[in-house]
C-alpha positions as CSV (number, residue, x, y, z in Angstrom):
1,X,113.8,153.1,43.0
2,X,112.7,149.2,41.7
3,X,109.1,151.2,41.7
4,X,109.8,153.9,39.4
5,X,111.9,151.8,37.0
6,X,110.2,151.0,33.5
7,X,109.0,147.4,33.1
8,X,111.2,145.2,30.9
9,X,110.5,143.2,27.7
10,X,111.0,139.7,29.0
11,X,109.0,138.1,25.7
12,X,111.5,140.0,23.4
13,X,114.4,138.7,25.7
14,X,113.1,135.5,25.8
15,X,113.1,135.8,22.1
16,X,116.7,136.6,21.4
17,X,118.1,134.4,23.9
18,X,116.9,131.6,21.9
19,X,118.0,133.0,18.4
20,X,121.3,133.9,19.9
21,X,121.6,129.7,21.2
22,X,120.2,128.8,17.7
23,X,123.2,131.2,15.8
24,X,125.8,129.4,18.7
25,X,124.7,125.8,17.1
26,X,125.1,126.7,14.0
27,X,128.7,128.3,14.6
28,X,129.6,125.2,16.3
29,X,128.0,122.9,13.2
30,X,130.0,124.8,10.5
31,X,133.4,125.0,12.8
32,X,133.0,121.0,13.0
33,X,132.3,120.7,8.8
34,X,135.3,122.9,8.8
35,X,137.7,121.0,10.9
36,X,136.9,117.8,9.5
37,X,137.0,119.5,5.7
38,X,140.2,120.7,6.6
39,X,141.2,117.0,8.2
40,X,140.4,115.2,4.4
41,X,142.4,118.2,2.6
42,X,145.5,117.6,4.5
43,X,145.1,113.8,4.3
44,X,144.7,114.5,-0.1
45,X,147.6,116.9,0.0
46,X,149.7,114.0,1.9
47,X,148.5,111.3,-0.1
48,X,149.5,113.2,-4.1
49,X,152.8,114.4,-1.9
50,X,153.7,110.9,-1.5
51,X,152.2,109.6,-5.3
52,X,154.5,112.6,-6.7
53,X,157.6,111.6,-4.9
54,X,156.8,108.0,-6.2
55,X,156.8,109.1,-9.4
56,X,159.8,111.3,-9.0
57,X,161.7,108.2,-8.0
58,X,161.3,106.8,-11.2
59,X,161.7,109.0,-13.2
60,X,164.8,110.1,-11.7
61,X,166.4,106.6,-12.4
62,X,165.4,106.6,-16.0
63,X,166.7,110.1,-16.6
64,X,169.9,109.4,-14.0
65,X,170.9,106.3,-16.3
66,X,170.3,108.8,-19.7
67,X,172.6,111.5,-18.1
68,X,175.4,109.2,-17.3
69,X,175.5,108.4,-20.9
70,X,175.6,111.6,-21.7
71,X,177.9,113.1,-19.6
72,X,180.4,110.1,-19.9
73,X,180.4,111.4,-24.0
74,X,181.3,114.9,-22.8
75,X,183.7,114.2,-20.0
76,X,185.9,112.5,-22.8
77,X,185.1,115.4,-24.9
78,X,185.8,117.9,-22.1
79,X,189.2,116.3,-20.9
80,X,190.7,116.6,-24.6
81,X,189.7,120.4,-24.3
82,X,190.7,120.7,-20.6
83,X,194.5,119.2,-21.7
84,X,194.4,121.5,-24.2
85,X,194.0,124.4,-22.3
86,X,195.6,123.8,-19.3
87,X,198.9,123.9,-21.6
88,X,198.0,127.2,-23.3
89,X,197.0,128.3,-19.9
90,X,200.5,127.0,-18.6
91,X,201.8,129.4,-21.2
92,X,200.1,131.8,-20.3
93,X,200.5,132.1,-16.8
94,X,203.8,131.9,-16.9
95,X,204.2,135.5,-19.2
96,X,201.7,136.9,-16.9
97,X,203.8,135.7,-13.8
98,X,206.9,137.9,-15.0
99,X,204.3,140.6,-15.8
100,X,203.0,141.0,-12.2
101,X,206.4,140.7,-11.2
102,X,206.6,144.4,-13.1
103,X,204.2,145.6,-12.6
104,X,204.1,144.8,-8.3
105,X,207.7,146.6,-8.9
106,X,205.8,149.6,-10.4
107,X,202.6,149.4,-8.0
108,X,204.8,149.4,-4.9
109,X,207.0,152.9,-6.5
110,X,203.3,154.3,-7.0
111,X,202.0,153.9,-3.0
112,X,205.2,155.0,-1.8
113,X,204.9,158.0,-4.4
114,X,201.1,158.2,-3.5
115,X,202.0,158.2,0.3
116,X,204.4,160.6,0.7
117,X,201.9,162.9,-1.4
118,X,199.4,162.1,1.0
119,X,201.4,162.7,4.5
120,X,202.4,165.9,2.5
121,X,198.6,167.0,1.9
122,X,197.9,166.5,5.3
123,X,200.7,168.5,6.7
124,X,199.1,171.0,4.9
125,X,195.7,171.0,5.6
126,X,196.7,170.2,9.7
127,X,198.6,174.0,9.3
128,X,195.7,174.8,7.9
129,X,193.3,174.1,10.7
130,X,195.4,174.9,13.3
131,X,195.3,179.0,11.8
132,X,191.7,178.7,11.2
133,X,191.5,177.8,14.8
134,X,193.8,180.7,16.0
135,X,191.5,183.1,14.2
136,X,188.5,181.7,15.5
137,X,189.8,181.5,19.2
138,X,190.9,185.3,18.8
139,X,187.3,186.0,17.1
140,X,185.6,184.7,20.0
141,X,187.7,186.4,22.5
142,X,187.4,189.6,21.0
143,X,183.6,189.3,21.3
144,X,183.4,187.9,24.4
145,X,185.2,190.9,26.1
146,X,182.9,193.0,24.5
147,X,180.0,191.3,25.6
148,X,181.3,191.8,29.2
149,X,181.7,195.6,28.7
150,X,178.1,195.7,27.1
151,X,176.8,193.8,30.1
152,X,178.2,196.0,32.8
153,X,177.2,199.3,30.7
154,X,173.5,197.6,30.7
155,X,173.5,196.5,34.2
156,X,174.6,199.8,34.9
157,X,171.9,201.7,33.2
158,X,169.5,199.2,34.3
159,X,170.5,199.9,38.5
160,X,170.0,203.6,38.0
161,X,166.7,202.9,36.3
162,X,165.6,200.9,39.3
163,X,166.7,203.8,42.0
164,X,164.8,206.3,39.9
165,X,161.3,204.1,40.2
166,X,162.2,203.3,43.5
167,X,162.1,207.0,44.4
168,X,158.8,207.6,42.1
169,X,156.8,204.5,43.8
170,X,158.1,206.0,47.5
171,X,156.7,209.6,46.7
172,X,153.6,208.3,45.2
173,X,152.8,206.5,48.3
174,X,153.5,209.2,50.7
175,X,151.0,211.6,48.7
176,X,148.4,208.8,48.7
177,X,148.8,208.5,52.5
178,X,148.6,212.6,53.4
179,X,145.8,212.9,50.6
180,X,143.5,210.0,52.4
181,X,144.1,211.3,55.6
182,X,142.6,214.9,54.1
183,X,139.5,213.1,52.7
184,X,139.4,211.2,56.4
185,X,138.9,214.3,58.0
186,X,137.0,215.5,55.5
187,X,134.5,213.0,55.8
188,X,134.3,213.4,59.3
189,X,133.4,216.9,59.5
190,X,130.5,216.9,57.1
191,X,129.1,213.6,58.7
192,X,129.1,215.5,61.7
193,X,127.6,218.8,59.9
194,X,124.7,216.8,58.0
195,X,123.9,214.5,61.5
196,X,123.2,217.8,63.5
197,X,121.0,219.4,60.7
198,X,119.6,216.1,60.2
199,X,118.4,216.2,63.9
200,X,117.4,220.0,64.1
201,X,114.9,219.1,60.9
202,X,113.8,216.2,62.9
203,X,112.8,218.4,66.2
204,X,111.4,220.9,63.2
205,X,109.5,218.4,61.5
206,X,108.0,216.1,65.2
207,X,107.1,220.2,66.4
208,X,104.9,220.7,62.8
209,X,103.6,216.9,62.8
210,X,102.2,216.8,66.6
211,X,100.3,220.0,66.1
212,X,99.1,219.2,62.7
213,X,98.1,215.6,64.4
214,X,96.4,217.8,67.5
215,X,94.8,219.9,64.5
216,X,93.4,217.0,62.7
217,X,92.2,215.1,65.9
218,X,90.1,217.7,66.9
219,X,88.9,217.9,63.8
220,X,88.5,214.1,63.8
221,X,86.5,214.0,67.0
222,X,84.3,216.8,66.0
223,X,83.5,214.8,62.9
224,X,83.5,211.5,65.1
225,X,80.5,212.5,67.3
226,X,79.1,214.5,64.2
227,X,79.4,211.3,62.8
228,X,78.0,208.6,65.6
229,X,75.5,211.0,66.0
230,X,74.5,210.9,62.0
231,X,75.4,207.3,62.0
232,X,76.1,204.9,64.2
233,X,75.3,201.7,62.3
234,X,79.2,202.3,60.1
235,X,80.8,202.9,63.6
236,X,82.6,199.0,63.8
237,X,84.0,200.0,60.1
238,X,85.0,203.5,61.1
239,X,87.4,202.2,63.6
240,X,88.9,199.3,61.8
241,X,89.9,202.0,59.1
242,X,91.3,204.3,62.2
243,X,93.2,201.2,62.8
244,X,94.3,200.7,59.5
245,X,94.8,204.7,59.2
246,X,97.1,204.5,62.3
247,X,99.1,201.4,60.8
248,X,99.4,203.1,57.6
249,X,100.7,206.3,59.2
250,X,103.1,205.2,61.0
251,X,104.7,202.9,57.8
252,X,104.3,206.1,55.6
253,X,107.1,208.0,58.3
254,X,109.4,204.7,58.3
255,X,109.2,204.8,54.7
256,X,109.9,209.2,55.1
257,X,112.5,208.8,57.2
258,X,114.4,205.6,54.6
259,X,114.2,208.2,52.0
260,X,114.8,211.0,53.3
261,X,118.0,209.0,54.5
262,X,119.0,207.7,51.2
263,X,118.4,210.6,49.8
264,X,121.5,212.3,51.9
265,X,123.5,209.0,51.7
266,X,123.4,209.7,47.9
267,X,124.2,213.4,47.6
268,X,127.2,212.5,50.1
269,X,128.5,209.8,47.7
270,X,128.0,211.7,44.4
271,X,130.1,214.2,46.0
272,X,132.9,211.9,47.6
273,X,132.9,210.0,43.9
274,X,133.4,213.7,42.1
275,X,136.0,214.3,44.6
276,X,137.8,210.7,44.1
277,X,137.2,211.2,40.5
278,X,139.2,214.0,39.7
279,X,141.9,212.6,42.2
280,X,142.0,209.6,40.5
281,X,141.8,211.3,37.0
282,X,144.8,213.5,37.8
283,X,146.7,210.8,39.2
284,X,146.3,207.9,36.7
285,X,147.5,210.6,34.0
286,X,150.6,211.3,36.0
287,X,150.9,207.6,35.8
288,X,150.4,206.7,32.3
289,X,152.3,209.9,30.9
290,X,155.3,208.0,33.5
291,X,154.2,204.6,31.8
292,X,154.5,205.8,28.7
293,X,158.3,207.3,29.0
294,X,159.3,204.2,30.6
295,X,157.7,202.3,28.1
296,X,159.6,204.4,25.2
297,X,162.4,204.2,27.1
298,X,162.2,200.5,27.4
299,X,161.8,200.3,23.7
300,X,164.7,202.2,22.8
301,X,166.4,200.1,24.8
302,X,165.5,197.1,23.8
303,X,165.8,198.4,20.0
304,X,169.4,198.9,20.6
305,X,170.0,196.1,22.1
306,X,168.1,194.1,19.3
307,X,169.9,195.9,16.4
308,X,173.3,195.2,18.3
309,X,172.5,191.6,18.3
310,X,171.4,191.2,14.9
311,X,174.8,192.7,13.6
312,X,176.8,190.8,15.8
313,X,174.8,187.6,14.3
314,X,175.1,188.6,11.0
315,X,178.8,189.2,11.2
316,X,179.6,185.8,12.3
317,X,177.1,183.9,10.6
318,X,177.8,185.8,7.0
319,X,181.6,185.5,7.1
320,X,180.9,181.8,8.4
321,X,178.8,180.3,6.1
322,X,179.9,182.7,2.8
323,X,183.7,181.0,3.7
324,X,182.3,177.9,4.1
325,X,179.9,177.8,1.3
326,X,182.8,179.0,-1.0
327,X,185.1,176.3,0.6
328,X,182.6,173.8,0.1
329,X,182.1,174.8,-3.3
330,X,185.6,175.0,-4.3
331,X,186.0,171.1,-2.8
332,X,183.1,170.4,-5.3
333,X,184.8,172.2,-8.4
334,X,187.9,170.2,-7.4
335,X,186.0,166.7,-6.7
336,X,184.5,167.2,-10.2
337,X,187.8,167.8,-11.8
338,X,189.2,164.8,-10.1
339,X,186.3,162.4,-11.3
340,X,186.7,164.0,-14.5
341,X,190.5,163.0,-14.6
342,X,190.0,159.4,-13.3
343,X,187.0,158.6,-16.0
344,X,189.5,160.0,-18.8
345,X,192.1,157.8,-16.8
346,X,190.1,154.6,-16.7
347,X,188.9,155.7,-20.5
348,X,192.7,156.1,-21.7
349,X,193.7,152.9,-20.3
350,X,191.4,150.8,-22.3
351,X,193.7,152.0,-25.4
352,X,197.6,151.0,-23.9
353,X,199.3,148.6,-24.6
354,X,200.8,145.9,-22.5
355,X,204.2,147.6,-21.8
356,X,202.4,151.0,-20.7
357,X,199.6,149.3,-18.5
358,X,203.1,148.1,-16.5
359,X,205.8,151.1,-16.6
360,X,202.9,153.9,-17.2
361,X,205.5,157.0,-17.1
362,X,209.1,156.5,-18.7
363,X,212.4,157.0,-17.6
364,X,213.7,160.5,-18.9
365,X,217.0,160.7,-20.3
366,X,219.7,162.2,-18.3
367,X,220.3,165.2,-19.8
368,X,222.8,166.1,-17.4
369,X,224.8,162.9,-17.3
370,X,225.1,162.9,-21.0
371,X,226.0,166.5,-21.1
372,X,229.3,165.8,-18.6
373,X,230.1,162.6,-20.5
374,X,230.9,164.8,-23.7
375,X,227.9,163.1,-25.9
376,X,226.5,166.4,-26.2
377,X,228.2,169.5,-27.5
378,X,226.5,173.1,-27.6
379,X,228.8,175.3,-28.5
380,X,229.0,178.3,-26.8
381,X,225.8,178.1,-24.8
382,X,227.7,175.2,-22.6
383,X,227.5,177.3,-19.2
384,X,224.0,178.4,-19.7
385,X,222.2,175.2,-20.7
386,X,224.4,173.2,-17.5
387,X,223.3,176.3,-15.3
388,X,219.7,175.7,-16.0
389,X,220.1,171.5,-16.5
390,X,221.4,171.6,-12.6
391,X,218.4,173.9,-11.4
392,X,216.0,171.6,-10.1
393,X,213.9,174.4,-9.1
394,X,210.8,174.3,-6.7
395,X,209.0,170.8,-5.4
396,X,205.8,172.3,-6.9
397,X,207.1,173.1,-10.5
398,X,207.7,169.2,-10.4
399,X,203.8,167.9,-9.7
400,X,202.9,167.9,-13.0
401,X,205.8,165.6,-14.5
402,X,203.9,162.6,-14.9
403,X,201.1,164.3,-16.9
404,X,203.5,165.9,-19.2
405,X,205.1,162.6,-19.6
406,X,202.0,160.8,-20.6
407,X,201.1,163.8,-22.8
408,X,204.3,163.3,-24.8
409,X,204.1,160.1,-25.1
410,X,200.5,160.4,-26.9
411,X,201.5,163.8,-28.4
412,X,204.7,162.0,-29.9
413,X,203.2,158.9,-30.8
414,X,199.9,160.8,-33.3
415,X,202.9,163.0,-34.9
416,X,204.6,159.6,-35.8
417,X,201.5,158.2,-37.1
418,X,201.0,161.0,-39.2
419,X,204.0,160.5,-40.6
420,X,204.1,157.2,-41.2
421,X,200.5,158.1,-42.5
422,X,202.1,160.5,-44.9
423,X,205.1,158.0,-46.0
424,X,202.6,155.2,-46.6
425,X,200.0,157.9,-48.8
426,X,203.2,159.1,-50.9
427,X,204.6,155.4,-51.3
428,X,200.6,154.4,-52.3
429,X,200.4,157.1,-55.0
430,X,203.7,156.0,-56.6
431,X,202.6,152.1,-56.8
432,X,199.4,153.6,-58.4
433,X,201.4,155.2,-61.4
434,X,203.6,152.5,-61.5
435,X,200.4,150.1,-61.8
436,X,198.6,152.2,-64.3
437,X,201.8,152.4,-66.9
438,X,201.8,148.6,-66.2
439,X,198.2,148.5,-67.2
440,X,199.1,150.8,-69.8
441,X,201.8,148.7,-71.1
442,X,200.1,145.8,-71.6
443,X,196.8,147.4,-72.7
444,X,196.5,148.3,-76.2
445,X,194.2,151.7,-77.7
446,X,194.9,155.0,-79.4
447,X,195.9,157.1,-76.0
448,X,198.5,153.9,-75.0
449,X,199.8,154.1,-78.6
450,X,200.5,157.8,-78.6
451,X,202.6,157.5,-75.5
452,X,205.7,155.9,-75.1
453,X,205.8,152.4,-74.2
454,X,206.9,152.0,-70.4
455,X,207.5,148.3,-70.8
456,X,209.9,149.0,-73.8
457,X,213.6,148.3,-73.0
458,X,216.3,149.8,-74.2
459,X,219.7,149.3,-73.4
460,X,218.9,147.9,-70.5
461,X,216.6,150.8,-69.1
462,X,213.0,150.5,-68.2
463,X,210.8,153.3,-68.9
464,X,208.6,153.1,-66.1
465,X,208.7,156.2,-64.2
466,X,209.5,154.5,-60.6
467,X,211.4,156.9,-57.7
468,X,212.5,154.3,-54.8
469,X,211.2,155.3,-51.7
470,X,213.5,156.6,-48.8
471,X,212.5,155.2,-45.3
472,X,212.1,157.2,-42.7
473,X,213.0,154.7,-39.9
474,X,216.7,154.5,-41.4
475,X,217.5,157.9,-40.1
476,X,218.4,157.9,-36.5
477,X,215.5,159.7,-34.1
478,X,216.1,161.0,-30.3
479,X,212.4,160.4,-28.6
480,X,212.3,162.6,-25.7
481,X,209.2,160.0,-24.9
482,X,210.9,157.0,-25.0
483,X,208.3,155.4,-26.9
484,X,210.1,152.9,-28.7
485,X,207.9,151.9,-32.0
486,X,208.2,148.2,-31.9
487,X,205.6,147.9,-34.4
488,X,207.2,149.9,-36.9
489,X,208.8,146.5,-38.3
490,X,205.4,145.3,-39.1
491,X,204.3,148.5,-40.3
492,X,206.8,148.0,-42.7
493,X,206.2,144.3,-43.8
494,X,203.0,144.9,-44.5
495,X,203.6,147.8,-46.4
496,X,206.4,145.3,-48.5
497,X,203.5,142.8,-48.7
498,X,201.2,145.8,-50.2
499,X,202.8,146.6,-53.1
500,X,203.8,142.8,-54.3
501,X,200.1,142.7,-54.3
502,X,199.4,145.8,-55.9
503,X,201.7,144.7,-58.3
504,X,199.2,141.3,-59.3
505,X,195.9,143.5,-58.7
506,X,194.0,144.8,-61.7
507,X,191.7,147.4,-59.4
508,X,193.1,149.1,-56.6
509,X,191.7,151.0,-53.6
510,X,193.4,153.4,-51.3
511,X,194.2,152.6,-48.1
512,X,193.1,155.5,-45.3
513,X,196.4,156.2,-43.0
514,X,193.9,157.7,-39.9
């Protein structure tokens, strides 16, 4: 082996050993110049880290002793302000105190309200679940017994199926067994047949060969001693090639007899392939036609029992998922709705006032009390209207109370402003006239002149055309609301306020009620 390996390059390796300890060096050279450039950089940093914190140090005083200055100016400032404000706070706190005494009153009505809504809902939806587990309990048992019955039809079918190949495979076997035991003797019998004509040709042949060979050797001699006497000088070559005659003789009757032998071996098996091939032929189609009604019959089967399957799946798995997609969906719809009703909730609340942010739905008037107490008189429709005042009907008419409350309320209070809207246009357009024949009065030009004079008195009497104004707040109102205008008074001051200016104002311009 160390012989037939190549020779090496030992100068090349030589070569590259020594570059590769050159390359090391130099490694290790600019490692060091790293380290020890690394060693002056921290050393910098650590020196302008302590120079800055010098200089932070001073300045810090300097701007310490400005601040103080400062901040000694504001803290007077800011105490004055804090005083201030802690007393308008004080104030404050105090009317907020009583307010979340309210409206803790009110939040505590609202989660007991909200809590026996809740315990109610789930009542519900636990009656709910428990029938929607009954019906799936029967569901299942239902198909589960008819899965059993479909099992024992199939295993049933499939038993008697089994006997039946049973039967098939046992008679195919027995006619394999008588037919090979036919061929057998078969066999036998023409082996027997072709060995003892195989032998009378022999005898036939040996008779014709031993007196051709007598023939020819007679023949031969003659021609031998013809020959020796003719020539003897080819005699050594004459019998090398008898020799070679006699070797060559006997090969060409081995090589006879071999063929002669094959070909009987090969007539025999063409004929016992023939006779296996149209057994086999005849056989194999029994087979496959019994293959192929199996096989149909095993399709069918399995067709049915497919089909069966798929219907069974699609009957759960539709009613299933279209009930829970339109359950889900509906939870959707009524999640939306919800959202939608608690933005227009937190939207509306932006717009009440104190006293609604703490008693948000009023107190309704008892009807019913009133109406024993003889405050209320109707006339002939008395039994009637107690009949249906004492029908509190069904819990569910009732769930809606609140919102019809608060839709009062707001429905109430717009038709009050419109009418206060109305009053304050009508009382506007009669300080307008008033103003214009006061303008008129004191103006003077030909249309002035050819009207009366509104300033002129006579007898006491003023000519202006003025119509007092009836309030409408005088008249006593029954708000089924309960909304209470507190800022009518105001409403009305201002309006008092209006026209003592309108009365000094030389230009005027209308006031929008909306």
């Amino acid at each position: 082996l160390a012989a037939a390996m190549p020779p090496r390059n030992v100068a090349g390796n030589v070569a590259r050993a020594g570059a590769m300890e050159d390359y090391d060096t130099q490694q290790v050279l600019q490692l060091s110049r790293r380290q020890m450039l690394r060693r002056d950089a921290d050393l910098e940093m650590k020196n302008t880290k302590y120079n800055m914190s010098k200089l932070q140090e001073s300045w810090l005083k300097i701007m310490r002793s400005a601040k103080t200055k400062t901040l000694k100016k504001q803290v007077e400032i800011i105490s004055q302000n804090h005083e201030r404000d802690v007393d308008r706070r004080d104030a404050i706190l105090q009317m907020l105190d009583r307010d979340l005494d309210e409206a803790e009153e009110q939040h505590q009505v609202a989660v007991r309200s909200h809590l026996l809504n809740v315990d109610r809902l789930l009542e519900i939806q636990q009656s709910r679940l428990l029938a929607l587990e009954d019906d799936f309990n029967k569901d299942v048992q239902t198909l589960q017994k008819e899965f059993e019955l479909e099992r024992a039809q199939i295993q049933e079918k499939h038993a008697l199926e089994k006997r039946e190949l049973t039967l098939i495979i046992e008679q195919v076997d027995r006619d394999e067994k008588n037919r090979e035991q036919a061929d057998s003797t078969d066999y036998l019998s023409q082996l027997e047949m072709i060995r003892n004509r195989n032998i009378e040709e022999d005898h036939q042949m040996k008779s014709g060969l031993e007196q051709k060979i007598e023939d020819t050797r007679t023949k031969c001699k003659e021609k031998l001693q013809h020959y020796q006497n003719t020539t003897e000088s080819s005699t050594a070559d004459y019998k090398e090639d008898l020799q070679r005659d006699a070797l060559l003789s006997k090969q060409v009757e081995r090589k006879l007899r071999q063929v002669t032998r094959m070909h009987d071996q090969i007539q025999h098996w063409k004929l016992k392939i023939s006779q296996n091939k149209s057994d086999c032929e005849e056989r194999n189609a029994q087979l496959r036609t019994e293959k192929d009604h199996i096989a149909k019959h095993f399709q069918e089967l399995k067709a049915k029992m497919n089909h069966f399957r798929s219907e069974e799946k699609k009957r759960l798995l539709a009613d299933l998922t279209q009930n829970a997609r339109n359950c889900i969906k509906s939870l959707k719809d009524q999640l939306s709705l919800a959202e939608k009703i608690l933005k227009t909730s937190q939207l509306c609340r932006k717009f009440e006032t104190e006293r609604e942010k703490v008693l948000p739905y009023y107190l309704s008037r008892d009807l019913l009390a009133e109406f024993e107490e003889g405050q209320m008189d109707f006339g002939d429709d008395e039994e009637d209207i107690k009949k249906e005042l004492t029908d509190v009907g069904i819990d569910e008419w009732t769930y809606l109370d609140n919102f019809f409350k608060r839709y009062n309320k707001v429905k109430l209070d717009h038709l009050a402003i419109e009418q206060e809207g109305k009053r304050l246009h009508k009382e506007n357009l009669q300080l307008r006239s008033i103003l214009k024949q006061f303008l008129d009065g004191v103006s003077v030009n030909e249309d002035v002149l050819s009207q009366p004079n509104p300033l002129l008195v006579i007898n006491g009497k003023v000519n202006l055309n003025h119509v007092p104004h009836k309030r409408i707040g005088e008249k006593k109102v029954y708000v089924e609301a309960a909304h209470h205008m507190a800022n009518m008074a105001t409403t009305r001051e201002a309006a008092v306020g209006a026209t003592v200016w309108l009365s000094h104002a030389t230009s005027w311009k209308p006031w929008s009620g909306s």
